[in-house]
N, C-alpha and C positions, 0 to 999 in steps of 0.2 A: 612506669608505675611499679612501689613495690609488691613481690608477689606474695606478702605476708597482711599488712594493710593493718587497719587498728581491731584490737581486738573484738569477738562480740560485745561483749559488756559494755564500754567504749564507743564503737560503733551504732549502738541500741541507742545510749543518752543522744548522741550528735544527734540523731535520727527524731526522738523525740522534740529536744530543743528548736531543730530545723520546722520540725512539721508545727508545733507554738508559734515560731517566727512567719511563715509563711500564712499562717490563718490571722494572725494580728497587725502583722505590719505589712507582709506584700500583697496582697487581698484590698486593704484596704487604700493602699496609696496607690491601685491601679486607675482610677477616677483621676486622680491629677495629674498621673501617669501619660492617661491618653486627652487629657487637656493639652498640656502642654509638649508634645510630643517628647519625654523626658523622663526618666526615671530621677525622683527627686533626689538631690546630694547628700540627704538624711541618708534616705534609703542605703543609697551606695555606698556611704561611711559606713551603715550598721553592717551592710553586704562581707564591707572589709573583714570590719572585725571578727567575725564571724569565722574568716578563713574561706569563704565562698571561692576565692580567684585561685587559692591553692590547694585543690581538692587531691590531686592529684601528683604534686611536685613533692619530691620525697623530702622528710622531717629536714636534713642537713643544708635545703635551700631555703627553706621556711614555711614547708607546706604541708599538707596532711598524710601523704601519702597514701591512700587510698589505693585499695587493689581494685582492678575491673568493674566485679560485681557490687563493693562498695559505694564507686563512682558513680556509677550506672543507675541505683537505688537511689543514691542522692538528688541523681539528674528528677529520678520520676518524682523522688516525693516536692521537690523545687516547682516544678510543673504543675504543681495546683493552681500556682495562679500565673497571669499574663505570660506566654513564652520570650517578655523582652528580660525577664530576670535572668531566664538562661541563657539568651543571646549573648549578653554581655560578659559572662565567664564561659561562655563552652569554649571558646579558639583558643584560650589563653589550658584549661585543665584537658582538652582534647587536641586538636591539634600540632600547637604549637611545643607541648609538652611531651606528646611521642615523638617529634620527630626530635626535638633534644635529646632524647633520652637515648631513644632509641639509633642517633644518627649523631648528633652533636658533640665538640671536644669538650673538654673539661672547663677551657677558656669559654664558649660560649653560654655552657649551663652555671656557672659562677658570676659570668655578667648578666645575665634574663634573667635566669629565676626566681632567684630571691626577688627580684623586680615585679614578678609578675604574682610570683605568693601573696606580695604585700598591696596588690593591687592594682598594678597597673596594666593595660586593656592591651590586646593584641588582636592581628588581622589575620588573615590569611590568603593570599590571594591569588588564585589559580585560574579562575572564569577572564575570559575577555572578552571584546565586542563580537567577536567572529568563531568564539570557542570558549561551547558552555556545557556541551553532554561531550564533543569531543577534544577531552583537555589535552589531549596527548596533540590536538593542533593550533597549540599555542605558539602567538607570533615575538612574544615579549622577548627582548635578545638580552643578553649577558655577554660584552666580547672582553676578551682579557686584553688590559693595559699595564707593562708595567708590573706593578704590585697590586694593582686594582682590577674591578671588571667594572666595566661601564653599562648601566643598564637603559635601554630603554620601550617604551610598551605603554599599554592602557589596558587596566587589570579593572574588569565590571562588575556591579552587584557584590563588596567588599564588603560584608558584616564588620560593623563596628570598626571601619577607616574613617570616622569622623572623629573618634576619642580614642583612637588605638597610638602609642607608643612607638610600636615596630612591627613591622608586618614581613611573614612568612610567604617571600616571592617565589612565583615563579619562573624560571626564562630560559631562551633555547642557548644553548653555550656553541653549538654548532648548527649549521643551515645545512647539512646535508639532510635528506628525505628520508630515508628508509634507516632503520625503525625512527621511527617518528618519537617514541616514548624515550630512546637511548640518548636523546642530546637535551634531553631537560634537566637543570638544575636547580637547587633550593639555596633563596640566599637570604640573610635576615638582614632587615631593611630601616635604620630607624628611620620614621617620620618628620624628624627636624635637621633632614640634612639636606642640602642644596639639590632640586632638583627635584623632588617630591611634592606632588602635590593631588590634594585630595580634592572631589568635586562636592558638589553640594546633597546634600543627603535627597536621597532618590523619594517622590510620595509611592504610599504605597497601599494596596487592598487592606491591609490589614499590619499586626504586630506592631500598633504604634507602640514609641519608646523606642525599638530597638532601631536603629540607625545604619544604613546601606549607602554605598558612596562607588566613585568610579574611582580610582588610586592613577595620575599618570607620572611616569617616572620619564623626566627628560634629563636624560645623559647624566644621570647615576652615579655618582664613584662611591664602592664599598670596597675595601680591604681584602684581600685572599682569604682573610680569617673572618669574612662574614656567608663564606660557602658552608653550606649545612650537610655531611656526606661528602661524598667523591662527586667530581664532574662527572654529569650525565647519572646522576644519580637519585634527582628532585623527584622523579614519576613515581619511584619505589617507594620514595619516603612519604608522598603523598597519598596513595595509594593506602598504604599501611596506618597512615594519618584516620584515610577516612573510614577502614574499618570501625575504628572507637566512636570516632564521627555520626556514623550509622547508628549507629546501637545507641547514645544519644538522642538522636533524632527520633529512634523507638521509643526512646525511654520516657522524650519530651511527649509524645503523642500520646499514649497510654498515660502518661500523668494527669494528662489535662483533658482527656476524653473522660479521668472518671471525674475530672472539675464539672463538663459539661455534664455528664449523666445525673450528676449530685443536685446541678439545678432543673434538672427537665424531671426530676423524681418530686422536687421541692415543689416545683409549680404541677404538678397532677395531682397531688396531696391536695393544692390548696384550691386550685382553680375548678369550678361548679359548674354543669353542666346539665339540661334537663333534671335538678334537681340534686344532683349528686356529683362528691369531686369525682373529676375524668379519670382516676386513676382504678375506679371500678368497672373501667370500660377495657373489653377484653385486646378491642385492637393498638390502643395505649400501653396498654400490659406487656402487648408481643413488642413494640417497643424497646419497650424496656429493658425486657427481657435479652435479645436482641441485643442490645448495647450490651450489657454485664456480659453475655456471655463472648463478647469475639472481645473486648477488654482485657478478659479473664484470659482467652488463644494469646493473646500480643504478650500479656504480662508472661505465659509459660515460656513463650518462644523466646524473649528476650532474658529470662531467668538461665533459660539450658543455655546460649550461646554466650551468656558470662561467666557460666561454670567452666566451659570448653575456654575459655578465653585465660580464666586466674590456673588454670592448667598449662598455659605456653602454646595452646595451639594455636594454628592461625585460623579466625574465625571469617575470612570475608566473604564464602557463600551466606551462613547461619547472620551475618550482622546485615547483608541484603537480603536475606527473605525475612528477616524482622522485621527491617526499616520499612521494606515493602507493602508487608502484613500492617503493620501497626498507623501508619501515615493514613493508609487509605483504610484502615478502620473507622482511623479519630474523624475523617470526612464524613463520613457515615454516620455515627454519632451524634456530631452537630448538625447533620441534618434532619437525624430524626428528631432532637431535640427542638429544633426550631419548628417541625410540623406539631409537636406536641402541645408547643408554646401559641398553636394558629397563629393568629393574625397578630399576636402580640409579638412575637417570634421577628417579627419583621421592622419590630423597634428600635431605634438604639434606647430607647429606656429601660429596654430589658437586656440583659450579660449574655443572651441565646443569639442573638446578632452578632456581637462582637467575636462571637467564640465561630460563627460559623467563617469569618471575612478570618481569624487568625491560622484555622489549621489551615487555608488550603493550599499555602507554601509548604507544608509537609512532603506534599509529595512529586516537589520540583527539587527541593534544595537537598545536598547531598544524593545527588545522584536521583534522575527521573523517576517513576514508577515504569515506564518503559525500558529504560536505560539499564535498570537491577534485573527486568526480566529478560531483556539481553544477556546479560551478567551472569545471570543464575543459570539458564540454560548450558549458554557455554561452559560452565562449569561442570555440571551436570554430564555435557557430550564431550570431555575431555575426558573422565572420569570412568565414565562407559567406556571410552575405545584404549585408555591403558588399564582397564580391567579393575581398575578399585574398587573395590567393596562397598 
């Protein structure tokens, strides 16, 4: 990502046009959206043009370039409606594009990017059947042949390997044990080469539109020059991948927690109760209340750890205790909102149901809410005993 990004001025218009775009066309095409488990091909042409898929890929590949906090902002104001809009561009402006950037030859970012600016879907895939909090015990193999590596593995729960192009693998390059993280590698994988094959999009509680698959790679060949980094290198790039990841994941939660608060305020205005709308009722209020204010903590928390971030630091404590913060906020949220809504709450003809079945992958994907509090601590008791400040 560049560390310069578009100017304010600049950045302000996109920001407006965006939040136009998002209140007139993806607002309203979520209805057909979760008809047909599908984001309609209007939608995603306008998506294109827009520059949606290159938020983050710098001007000279065909993207916006976007610093941090720019991207991050983008993510939440996108977030007002359905989180299948940012499914579909998050692996392509977050993942797939730090570990280019940040890992990738000149050959590899001259072939993807421009690819992925202009639109086209990318995966990433690091969970399997037997390793999903612990990725570092991943079985997927990469053995070197040759001038190739032959992969093979079954990579589970793959955002967008049903319309993804090429997908960011991962596989062990070596079967020795110890360290476990030191023999993973990153390899980009296109989708239409022998041997790939994706399974059938998984149902799911919630976030229709956005599309989840198993990827199984039988005996693989990709080129020397589709290793992303040094062998034994994939853990770090990942790793580093998902700090952006995270703060995403905040940015999407906090988006769409004030989508939910927007409608749980709309329905106490209108909705009547022993003679007066609910919304003059004190325990409704705390509610409310309630909701804006721990909205308001996510949005500060994730605002400081993008500042620290378009700075060059590395933020993966500050993007885990967002992610953490903000996921299991937006749960909260939606649930109060649904008590707000009583029994109508428990409609699908009211957006208080759908909104409460979408957040509660927040706080599985990109790393558990247990998982981060793992994370954080040891951060934390690593930090104490070499004495940091």
């Amino acid at each position: 990502m560049l560390e310069q990004g578009l100017d304010d001025e600049t950045f302000a218009l996109f920001i407006s046009e965006l939040r136009r775009f998002v209140r007139q066309v993806l607002v309203p095409a979520e209805k057909q959206m979760v008809a047909e488990d599908r984001i309609p091909e209007d939608v995603l042409k306008q998506m294109r043009e827009m520059g949606l898929f290159g938020l983050t890929i710098p001007p000279e590949y065909g993207g916006a370039g976007l610093k941090i906090s720019q991207y991050v902002e983008t993510i939440q104001e996108l977030s007002w409606a359905s989180p299948a809009f940012r499914a579909i561009i998050s692996i392509n402006t977050g993942m797939i594009c730090s570990a280019l950037m940040n890992f990738g030859t000149q050959e590899q970012r001259e072939t993807w990017l421009p690819r992925l600016a202009a639109g086209d879907v990318s995966s990433f895939a690091l969970t399997e059947p037997d390793s999903g909090s612990d990725s570092a015990g991943l079985r997927t193999r990469a053995e070197r042949d040759g001038d190739c590596y032959v992969l093979n593995g079954t990579k589970r729960y793959i955002t967008n390997a049903p319309s993804a192009s090429v997908i960011l693998v991962m596989a062990r390059t070596s079967q020795q044990n110890l360290p476990k993280n030191a023999h993973v590698s990153a390899f980009l994988v296109p989708t239409d080469i022998p041997g790939v094959s994706i399974g059938t999009p998984d149902k799911k509680m919630g976030q229709t539109g956005a599309h989840i698959a198993d990827v199984v790679l039988d005996n693989v060949r990709v080129p020397l020059s589709a290793l992303v980094g040094e062998e034994g290198g994939g853990f770090k790039a990942a790793m580093e991948s998902l700090d952006i990841g995270r703060l995403t994941v905040a940015a999407g939660s906090c988006g769409y927690a004030k989508r939910i608060l927007d409608a749980g305020l709309r329905y106490a205005t209108e909705r009547k109760a022993f003679g007066e709308v609910i919304a003059n009722f004190q325990l409704i209020q705390a509610m409310l209340a309630d909701s804006k204010t721990e909205i308001y903590a996510a949005d500060c928390m994730i605002r400081d750890a993008c500042a620290r971030a378009d700075k060059g630091e590395r933020v993966s404590q500050e993007a885990s205790c967002a992610k953490m913060f903000a996921s299991e906020m937006c749960g909260r949220v939606a649930d109060r909102v649904v008590q707000i809504h009583g029994g109508a709450g428990y409609l699908q003809e009211y957006d208080a149901e759908r909104f409460y079945r979408d957040v509660r992958i927040y706080r599985i994907y990109e790393g558990t809410t247990q998982i981060l509090q793992l994370s954080i601590a040891k951060g934390m008791l690593r930090s104490f005993v070499a004495g940091d400040d």
